[in-house]
C-alpha positions as CSV (number, residue, x, y, z in Angstrom):
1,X,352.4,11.1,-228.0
2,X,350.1,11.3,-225.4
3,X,346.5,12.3,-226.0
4,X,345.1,15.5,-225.2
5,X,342.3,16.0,-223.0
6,X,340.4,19.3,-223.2
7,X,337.2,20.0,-220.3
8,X,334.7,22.9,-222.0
9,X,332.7,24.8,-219.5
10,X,330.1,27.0,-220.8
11,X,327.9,29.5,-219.2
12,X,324.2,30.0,-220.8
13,X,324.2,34.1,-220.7
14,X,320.4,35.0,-221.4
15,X,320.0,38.9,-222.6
16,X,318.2,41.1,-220.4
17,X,314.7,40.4,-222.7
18,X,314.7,36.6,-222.1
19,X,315.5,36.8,-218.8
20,X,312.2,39.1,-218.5
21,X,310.2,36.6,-220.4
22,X,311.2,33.8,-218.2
23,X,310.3,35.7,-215.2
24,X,306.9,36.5,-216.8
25,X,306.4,32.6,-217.6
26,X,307.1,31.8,-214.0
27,X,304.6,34.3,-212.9
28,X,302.2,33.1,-215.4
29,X,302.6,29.7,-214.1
30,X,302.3,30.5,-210.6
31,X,298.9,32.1,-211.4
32,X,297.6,28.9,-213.3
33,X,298.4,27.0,-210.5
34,X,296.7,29.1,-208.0
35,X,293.5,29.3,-209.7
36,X,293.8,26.0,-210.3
37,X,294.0,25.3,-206.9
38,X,291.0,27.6,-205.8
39,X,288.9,25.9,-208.2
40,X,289.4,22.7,-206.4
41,X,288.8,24.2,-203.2
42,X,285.7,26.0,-204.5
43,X,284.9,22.2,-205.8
44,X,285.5,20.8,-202.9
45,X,283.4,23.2,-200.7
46,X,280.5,23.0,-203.2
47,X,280.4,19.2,-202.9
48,X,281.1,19.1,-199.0
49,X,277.7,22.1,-199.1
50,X,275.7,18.7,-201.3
51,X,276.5,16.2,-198.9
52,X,276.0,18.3,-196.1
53,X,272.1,19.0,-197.7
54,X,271.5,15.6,-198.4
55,X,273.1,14.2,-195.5
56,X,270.4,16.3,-193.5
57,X,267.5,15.6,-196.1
58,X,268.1,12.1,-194.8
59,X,268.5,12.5,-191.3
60,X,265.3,14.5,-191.2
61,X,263.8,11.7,-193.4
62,X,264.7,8.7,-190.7
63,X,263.8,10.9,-188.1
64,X,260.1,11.0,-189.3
65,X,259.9,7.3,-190.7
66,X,260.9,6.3,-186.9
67,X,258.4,8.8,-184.9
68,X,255.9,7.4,-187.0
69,X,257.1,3.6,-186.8
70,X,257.1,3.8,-183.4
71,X,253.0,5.1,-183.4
72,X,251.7,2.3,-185.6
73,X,253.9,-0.5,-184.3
74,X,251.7,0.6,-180.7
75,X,248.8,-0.9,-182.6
76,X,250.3,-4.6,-182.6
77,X,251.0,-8.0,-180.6
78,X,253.3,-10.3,-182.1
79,X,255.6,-13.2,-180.9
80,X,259.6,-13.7,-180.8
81,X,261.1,-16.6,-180.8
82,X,265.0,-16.5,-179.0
83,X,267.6,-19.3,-180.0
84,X,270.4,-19.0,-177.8
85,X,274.1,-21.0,-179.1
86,X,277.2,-21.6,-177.5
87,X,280.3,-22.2,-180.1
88,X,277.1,-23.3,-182.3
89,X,275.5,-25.7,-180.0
90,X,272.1,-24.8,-179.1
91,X,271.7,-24.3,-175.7
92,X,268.1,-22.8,-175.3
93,X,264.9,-21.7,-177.0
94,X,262.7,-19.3,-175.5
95,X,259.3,-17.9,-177.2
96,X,257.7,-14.7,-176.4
97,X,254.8,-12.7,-176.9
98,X,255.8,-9.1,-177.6
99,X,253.7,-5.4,-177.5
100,X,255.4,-1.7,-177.1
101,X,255.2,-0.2,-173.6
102,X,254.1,3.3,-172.6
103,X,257.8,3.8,-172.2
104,X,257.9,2.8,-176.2
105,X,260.4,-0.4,-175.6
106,X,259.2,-3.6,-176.0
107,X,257.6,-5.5,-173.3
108,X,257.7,-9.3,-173.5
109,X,255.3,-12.0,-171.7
110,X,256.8,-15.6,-171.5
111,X,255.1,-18.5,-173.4
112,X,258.1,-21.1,-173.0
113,X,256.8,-24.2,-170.8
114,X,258.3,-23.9,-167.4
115,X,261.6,-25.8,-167.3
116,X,262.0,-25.9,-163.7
117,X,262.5,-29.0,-161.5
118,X,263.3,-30.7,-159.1
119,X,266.8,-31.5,-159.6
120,X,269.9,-30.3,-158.0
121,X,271.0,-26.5,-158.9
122,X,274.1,-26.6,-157.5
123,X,277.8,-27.5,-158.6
124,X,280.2,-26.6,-161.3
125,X,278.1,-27.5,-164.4
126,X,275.1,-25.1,-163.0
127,X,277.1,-22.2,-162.3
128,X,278.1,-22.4,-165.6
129,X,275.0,-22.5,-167.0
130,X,273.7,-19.3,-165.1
131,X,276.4,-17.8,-166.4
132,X,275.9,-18.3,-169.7
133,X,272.3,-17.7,-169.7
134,X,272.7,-14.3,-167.5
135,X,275.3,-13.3,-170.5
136,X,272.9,-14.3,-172.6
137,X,269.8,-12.2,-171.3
138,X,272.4,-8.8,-170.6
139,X,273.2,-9.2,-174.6
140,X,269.6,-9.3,-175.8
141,X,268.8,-6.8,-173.5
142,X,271.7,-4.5,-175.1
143,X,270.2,-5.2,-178.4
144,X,266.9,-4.4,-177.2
145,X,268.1,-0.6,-176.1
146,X,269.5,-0.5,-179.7
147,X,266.9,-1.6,-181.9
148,X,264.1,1.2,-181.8
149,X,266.6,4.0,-182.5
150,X,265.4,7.4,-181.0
151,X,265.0,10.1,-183.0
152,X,266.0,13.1,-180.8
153,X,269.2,11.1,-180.6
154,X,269.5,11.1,-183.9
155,X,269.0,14.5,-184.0
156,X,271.4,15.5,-181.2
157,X,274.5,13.7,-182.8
158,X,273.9,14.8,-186.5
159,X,274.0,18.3,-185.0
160,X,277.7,17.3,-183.3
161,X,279.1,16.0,-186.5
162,X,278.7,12.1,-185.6
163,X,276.1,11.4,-188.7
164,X,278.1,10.0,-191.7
165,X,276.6,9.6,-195.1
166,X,277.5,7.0,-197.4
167,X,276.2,4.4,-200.2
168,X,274.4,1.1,-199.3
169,X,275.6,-0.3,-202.4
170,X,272.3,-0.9,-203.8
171,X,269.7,1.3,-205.8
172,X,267.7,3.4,-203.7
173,X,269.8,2.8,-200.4
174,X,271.7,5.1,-198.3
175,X,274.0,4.1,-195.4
176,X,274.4,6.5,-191.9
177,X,276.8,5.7,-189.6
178,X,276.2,7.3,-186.1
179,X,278.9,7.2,-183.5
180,X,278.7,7.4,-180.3
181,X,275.3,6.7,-180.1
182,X,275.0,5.2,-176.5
183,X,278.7,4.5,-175.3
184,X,282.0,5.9,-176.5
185,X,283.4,4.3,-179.3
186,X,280.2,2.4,-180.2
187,X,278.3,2.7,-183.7
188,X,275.0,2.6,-185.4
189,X,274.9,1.5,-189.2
190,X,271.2,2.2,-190.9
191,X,270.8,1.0,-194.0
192,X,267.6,3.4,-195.5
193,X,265.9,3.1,-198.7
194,X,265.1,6.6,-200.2
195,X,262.1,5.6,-202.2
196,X,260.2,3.5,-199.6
197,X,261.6,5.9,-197.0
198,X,262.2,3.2,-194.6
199,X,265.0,1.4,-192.7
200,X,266.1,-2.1,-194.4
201,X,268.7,-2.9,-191.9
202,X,270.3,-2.0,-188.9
203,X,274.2,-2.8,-187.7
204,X,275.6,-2.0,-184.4
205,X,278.9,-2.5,-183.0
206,X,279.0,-2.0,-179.2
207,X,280.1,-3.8,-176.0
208,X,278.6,-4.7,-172.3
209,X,280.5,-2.8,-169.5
210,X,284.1,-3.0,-170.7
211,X,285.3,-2.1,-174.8
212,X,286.7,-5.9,-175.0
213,X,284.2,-7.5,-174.1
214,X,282.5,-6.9,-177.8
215,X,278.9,-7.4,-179.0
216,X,277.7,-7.1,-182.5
217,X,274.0,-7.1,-183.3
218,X,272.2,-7.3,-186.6
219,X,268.9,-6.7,-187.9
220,X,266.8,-7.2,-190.7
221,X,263.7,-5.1,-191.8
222,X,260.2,-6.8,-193.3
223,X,257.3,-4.8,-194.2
224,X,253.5,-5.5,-192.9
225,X,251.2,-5.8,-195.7
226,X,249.2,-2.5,-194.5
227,X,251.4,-2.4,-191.6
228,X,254.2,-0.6,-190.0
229,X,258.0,-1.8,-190.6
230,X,259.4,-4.1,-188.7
231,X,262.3,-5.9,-187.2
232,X,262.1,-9.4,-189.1
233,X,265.3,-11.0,-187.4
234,X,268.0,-10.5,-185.0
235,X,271.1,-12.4,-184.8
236,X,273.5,-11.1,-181.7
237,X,277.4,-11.9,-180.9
238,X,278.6,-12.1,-177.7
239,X,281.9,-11.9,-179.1
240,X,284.1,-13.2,-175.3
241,X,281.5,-16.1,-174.8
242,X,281.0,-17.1,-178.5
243,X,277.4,-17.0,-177.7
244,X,274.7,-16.0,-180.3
245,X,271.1,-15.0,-179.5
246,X,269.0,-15.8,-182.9
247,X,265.5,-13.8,-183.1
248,X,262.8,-14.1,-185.2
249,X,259.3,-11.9,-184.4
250,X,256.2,-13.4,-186.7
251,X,252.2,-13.7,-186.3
252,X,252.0,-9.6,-186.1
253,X,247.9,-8.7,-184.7
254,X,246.5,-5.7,-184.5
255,X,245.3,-4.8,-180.9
């Protein structure tokens, strides 16, 4: 005999009450999740608001340390030394002695002894060399338009939405990243320390003329015992050339 195989369908029939309590718990449901999801927007907003203060709180801070920087630093001399490498092989050293301008960039007298001679300054293995060392001086001179950030600048791209606030990773320290600060696609990193209200370090990724041809600079801050802030060191990338310009600025004097 053969077995018997039997399928059951069955058809869950809620009364009319369930079916309205259901539709209720749905509805219920659907509410939560709303409010729910306002809260987080109202969250959300509320914590964009706090950034948005503090991010400004800082700006305005930097701002002032660098008007003021920029005044005292006036009242100083001081030397910088320039390494210059090629793939790590030290190619020249040059030694400088530094003051602001009225224009507020540095102006530098040469103290290196005079390298000229007599020889011949022709040929493959010359042109090379002025080619490296013309590389050289348009990098250092791209750091220089960096390193004394101005504060209307500042100013100007906070107000466009290019200022970005973020943690430094250490007690007391910020970290503002400002984009487009002097060519498209470039960026200013200050590192700021909110107790001492002043500039520890500064990182910039830019380029010469063309976005390939990369350059990134980097610079550490020192404090003058009864004296303004200061860049300490510099250390530049000519990223095409491998070349790297080394700086160090010492024996600060009060004019």
């Amino acid at each position: 005999m053969k077995p018997t195989h039997f399928i059951l369908r069955f058809r869950l029939k809620l009364p009319t009450n369930e079916k309205t309590w259901v539709s209720r718990h749905r509805v219920s449901v659907s509410l939560l999740s709303m409010a729910a999801l306002t809260a987080m927007l109202m969250l959300a907003a509320l914590r964009a608001k706090a950034q948005d203060g503090e991010l400004q709180k800082r700006v305005t801070e930097i701002k002032e340390y660098l008007a003021l920087n920029k005044m005292v630093l006036a009242q100083y001399t001081w030397q910088e030394s320039q390494t210059v490498s090629v793939k790590g092989e030290v190619k020249k050293e040059e030694l400088f002695q530094v003051r602001m301008g009225p224009d507020g960039q540095p102006q530098k007298t040469d103290l290196s002894p005079d390298e000229s001679s007599g020889g011949r300054k022709h040929g493959i293995k010359h042109r090379i060399k002025e080619d490296y060392e013309n590389y050289g001086k348009e990098v250092a001179a791209l750091a220089q338009s960096y390193g004394q950030p101005d504060p209307g600048r500042v100013q100007q791209l906070f107000e466009q939405g290019s200022v970005l606030l973020g943690s430094a990773g250490a007690p007391n320290e910020v970290k503002l990243v400002i984009n487009g600060y002097q060519k498209p696609g470039d960026s200013v990193t200050i590192v700021f320390n909110k107790t001492q209200k002043t500039i520890q370090s500064l990182h910039i990724a830019t380029y010469l003329n063309d976005p390939q041809d990369a350059v990134t600079i980097s610079e550490q801050y020192a404090q003058l015992p009864n004296g303004p802030n200061h860049v300490a060191s510099t250390v530049i990338d000519g990223v095409s050339k491998q070349l790297t310009v080394q700086m160090q600025n010492s024996n600060y004097q009060k004019m």
